[in-house]
ZAMARGU-4260 file (C-alpha; in steps of 0.2 Angstrom, whole numbers, plus 5000, padded with zeros to 4 digits):
<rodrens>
0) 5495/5415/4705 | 5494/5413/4688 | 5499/5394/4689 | 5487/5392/4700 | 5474/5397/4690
5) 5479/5386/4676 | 5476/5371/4686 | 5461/5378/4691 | 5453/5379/4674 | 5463/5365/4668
10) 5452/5357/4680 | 5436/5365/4677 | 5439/5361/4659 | 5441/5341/4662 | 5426/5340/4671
15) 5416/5346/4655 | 5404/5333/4646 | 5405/5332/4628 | 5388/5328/4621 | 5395/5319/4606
20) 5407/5308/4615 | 5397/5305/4630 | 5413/5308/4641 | 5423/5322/4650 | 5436/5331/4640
25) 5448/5322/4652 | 5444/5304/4651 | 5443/5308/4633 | 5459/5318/4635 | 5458/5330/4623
30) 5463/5345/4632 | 5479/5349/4624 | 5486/5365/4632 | 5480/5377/4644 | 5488/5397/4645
35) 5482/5409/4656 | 5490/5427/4655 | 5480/5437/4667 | 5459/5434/4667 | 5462/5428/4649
40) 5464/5412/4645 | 5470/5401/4628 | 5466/5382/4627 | 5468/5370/4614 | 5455/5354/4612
45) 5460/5339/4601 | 5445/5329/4599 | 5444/5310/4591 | 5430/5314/4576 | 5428/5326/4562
50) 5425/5343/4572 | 5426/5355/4557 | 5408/5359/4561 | 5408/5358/4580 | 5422/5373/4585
55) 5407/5386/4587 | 5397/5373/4595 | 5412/5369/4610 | 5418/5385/4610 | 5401/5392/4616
60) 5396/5378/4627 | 5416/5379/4637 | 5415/5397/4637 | 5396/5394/4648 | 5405/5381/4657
65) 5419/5389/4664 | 5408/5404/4666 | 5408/5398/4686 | 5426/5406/4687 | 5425/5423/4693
70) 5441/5429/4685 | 5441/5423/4668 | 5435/5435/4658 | 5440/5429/4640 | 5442/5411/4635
75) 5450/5406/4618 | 5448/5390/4611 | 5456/5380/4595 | 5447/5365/4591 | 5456/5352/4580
80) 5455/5334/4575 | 5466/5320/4579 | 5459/5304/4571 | 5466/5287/4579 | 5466/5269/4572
85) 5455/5260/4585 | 5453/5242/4590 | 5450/5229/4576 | 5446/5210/4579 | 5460/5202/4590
90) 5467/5189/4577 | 5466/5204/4562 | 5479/5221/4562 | 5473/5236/4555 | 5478/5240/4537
95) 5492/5250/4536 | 5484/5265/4523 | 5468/5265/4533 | 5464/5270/4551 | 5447/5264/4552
100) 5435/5252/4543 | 5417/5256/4545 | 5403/5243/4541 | 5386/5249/4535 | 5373/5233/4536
105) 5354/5233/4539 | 5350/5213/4537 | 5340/5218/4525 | 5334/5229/4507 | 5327/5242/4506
110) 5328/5250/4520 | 5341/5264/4512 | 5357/5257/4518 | 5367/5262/4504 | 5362/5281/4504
115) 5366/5281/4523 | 5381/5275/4519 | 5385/5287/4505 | 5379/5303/4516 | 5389/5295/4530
120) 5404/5296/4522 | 5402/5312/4513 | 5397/5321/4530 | 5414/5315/4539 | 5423/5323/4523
125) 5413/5338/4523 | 5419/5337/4543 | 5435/5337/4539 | 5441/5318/4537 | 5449/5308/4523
130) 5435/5297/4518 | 5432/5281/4505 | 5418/5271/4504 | 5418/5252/4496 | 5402/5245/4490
135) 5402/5228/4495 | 5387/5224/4486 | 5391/5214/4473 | 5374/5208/4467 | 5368/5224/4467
140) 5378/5238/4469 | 5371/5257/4471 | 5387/5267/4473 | 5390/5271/4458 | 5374/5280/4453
145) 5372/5287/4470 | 5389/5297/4469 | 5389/5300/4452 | 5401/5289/4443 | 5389/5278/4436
150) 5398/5272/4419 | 5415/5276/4422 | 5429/5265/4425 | 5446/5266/4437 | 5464/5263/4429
155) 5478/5253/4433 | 5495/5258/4431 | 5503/5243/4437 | 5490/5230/4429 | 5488/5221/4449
160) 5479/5235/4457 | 5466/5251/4452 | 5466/5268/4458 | 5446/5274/4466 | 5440/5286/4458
165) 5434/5300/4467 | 5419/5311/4470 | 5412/5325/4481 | 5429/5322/4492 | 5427/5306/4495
170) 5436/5290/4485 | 5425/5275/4480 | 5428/5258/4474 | 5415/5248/4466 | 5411/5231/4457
175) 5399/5241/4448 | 5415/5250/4440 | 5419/5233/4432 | 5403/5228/4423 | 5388/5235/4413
180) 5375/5241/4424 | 5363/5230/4417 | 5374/5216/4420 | 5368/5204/4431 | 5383/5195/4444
185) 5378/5174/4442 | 5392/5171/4456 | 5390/5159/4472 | 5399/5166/4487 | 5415/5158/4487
190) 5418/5172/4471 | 5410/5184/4477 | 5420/5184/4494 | 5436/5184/4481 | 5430/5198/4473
195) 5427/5207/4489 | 5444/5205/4496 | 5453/5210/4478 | 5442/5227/4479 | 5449/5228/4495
200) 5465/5225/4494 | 5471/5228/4477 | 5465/5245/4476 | 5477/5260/4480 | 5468/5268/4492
205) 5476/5284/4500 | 5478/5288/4518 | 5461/5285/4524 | 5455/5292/4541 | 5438/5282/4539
210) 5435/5270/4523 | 5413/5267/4523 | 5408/5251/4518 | 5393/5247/4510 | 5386/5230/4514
215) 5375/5220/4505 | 5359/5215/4514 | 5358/5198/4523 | 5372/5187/4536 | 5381/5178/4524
220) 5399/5174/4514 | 5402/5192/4511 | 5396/5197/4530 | 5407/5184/4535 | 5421/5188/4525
225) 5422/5207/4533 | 5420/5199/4548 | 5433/5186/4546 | 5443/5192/4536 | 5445/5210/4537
230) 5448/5222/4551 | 5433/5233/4555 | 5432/5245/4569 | 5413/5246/4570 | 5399/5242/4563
235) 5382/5253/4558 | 5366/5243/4559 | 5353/5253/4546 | 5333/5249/4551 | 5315/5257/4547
240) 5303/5257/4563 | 5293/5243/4552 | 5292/5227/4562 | 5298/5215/4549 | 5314/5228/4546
245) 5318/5226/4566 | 5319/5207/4563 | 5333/5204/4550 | 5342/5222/4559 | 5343/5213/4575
250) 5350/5197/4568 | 5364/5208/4559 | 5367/5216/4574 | 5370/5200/4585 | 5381/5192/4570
255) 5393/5206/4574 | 5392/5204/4591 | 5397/5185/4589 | 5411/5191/4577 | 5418/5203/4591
260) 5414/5219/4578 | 5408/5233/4591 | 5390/5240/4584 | 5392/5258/4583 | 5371/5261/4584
265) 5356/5261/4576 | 5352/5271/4562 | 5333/5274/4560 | 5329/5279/4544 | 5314/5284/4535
270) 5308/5285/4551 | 5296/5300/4548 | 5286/5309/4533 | 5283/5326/4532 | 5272/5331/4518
275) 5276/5344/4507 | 5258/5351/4503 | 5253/5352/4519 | 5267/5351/4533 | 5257/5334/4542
280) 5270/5323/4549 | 5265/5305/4548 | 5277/5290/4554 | 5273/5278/4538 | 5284/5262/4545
285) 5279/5266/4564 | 5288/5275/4577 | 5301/5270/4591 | 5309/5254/4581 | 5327/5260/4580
290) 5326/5267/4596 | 5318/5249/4603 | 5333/5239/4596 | 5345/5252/4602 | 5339/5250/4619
295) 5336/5230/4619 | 5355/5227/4613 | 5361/5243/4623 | 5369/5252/4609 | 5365/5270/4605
300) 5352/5276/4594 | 5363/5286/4582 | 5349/5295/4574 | 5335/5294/4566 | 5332/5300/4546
305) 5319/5309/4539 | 5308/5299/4523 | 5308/5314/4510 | 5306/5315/4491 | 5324/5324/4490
310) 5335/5314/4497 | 5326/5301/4484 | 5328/5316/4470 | 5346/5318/4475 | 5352/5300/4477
315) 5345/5298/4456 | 5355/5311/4452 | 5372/5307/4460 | 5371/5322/4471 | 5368/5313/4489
320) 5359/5328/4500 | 5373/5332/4510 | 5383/5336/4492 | 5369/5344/4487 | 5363/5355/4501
325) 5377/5352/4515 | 5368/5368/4525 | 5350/5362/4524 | 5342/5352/4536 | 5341/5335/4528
330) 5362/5335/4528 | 5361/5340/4545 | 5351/5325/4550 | 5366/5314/4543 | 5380/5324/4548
335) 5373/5322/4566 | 5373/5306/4564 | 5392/5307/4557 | 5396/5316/4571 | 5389/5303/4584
340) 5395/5286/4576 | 5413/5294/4576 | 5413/5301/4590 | 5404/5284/4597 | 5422/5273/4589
345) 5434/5289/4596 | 5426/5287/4614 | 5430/5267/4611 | 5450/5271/4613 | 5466/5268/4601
350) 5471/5250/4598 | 5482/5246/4609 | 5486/5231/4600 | 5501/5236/4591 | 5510/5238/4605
355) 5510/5221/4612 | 5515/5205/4602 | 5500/5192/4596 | 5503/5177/4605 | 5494/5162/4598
360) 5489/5147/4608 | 5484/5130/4599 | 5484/5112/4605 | 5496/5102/4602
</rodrens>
């Protein structure tokens, strides 16, 4: 009787539809174990993302699910996170400290790329993961204000490589670590694509579950570098609803596309204004872009970011909103979106191809 009802709810259970991943627990395979003693039942869920923030959540929504079984009176359920290294471009392997490479590009400034960025990789640490971000920006790079560090400088125990420095959890590497803030970069690409892969390369990062890149606006050497030369997982395309935003957004987008990177989504930001005075929302650069180009390109929207005077406030003072106020809703707004662009690359499967041999065909 009793092994009978552990297939039974190990069925029921498979059949559930994660909201995040967009799958059932079983093509996901997450379901680890299944007990049941009596009309009380113990399972364990290993999920592909961050999930510090998410047991409550699933535990609820399995416990409603398998609500439908007569018998089962108690359900108990441990939520953990298993983060794998996913697919990479088929002439590139993985690098060996880092599971997953990340792109954040928008095609274009000023459209708050780099504070996504940050608040994306400071949600999956506050989620659980181990997280670094590399601002790829050379001409301009933000990092360092944003998450505090602006004026310090990493060391080198070895004199061929530098150790991030670190803050809010998360470790960050930055050109801007190198000079004087004020200190303009005069470099054509074939430098700057250098200096992208020496930050990359000779820095010691440690075992990284996610490392968040910040890229510099536009399709050009440094985009074709990371594409090229370095092996990402996914990218995330950053847009305002304005028009002339969606323009140079899609063109990042197909470059990805071309390059074989999967594009996680679409990340609307500023995508509405509630005023403080009086409560009036107002979409300031329109409404429905990200979710236009989402659909177009048929990627998901991942979400869509409040404009607010904080997350401005917070970015100046190296405090990113969901350091400063990882409860409130502001941080929620980005952790969701954490949330959905991992779970997005976890429902994409492991790379496979580290189990097969790369065989190269050239003409002769």
């Amino acid at each position: 009787m009793t092994d009978n009802r552990d297939s039974v709810l190990t069925h029921c259970l498979e059949a559930y539809v994660d909201p995040w991943l967009g799958q059932t627990l079983g093509a996901a395979r997450a379901l680890r174990s299944v007990q049941v003693a009596g009309n009380k039942a113990t399972i364990e869920v290993s999920l592909g993302f961050p999930a510090a923030d998410y047991g409550d959540e699933l535990r609820a929504a399995l416990s409603r699910h398998a609500a439908e079984l007569a018998w089962l009176e108690e359900l108990e359920v441990s939520v953990s996170s298993e983060i794998a290294t996913h697919a990479v471009q088929r002439n590139l392997q993985p690098l060996k400290s880092i599971k997953n490479i990340v792109v954040v590009a928008s095609g274009k400034g000023g459209v708050g790329k780099s504070t996504v960025a940050a608040n994306l990789a400071l949600a999956w640490a506050l989620q659980g993961a181990r997280v670094g971000i590399l601002d790829a920006d050379v001409y301009g790079p933000s990092q360092p204000r944003l998450m505090g560090l602006a004026g310090q400088r990493p060391v080198t125990s070895d004199g061929k490589s530098l150790q991030p420095l670190s803050a809010h959890g998360v470790e960050v590497m930055s050109i801007g670590f190198l000079i004087d803030e004020e200190q303009p970069m005069v470099w054509r690409g074939p430098m700057v694509t250098q200096a992208l892969t020496q930050l990359l390369g000779d820095t010691n990062w440690g075992a990284l579950d996610y490392l968040v890149v910040d890229m510099p606006p536009g399709t050009g050497d440094t985009q074709l570098t990371m594409s090229q030369r370095v092996p990402v997982s996914g990218a995330v395309i950053v847009t305002t609803p304005q028009d002339i935003a969606l323009l140079d957004a899609r063109k990042g987008l197909r470059m990805f596309q071309k390059v074989f990177v999967p594009v996680l989504g679409v990340v609307e930001n500023m995508s509405t204004h509630v005023c403080s005075k009086c409560g009036h929302e107002e979409h300031i650069f329109g409404a429905g872009g990200g979710a236009r180009l989402a659909a177009q390109y048929q990627v998901p929207l991942l979400g869509e970011l409040p404009l607010d005077v904080r997350i401005r406030e917070c970015s100046d003072a190296g405090q990113p909103i969901v350091a400063a106020d990882p409860a409130g809703p502001l941080a929620r707004a980005y952790r969701q979106v954490a949330r959905r662009t991992a779970a997005r690359l976890a429902a994409s499967g492991a790379d496979q191809n580290q189990s097969f041999p790369t065989i190269v065909v050239e003409d002769s």
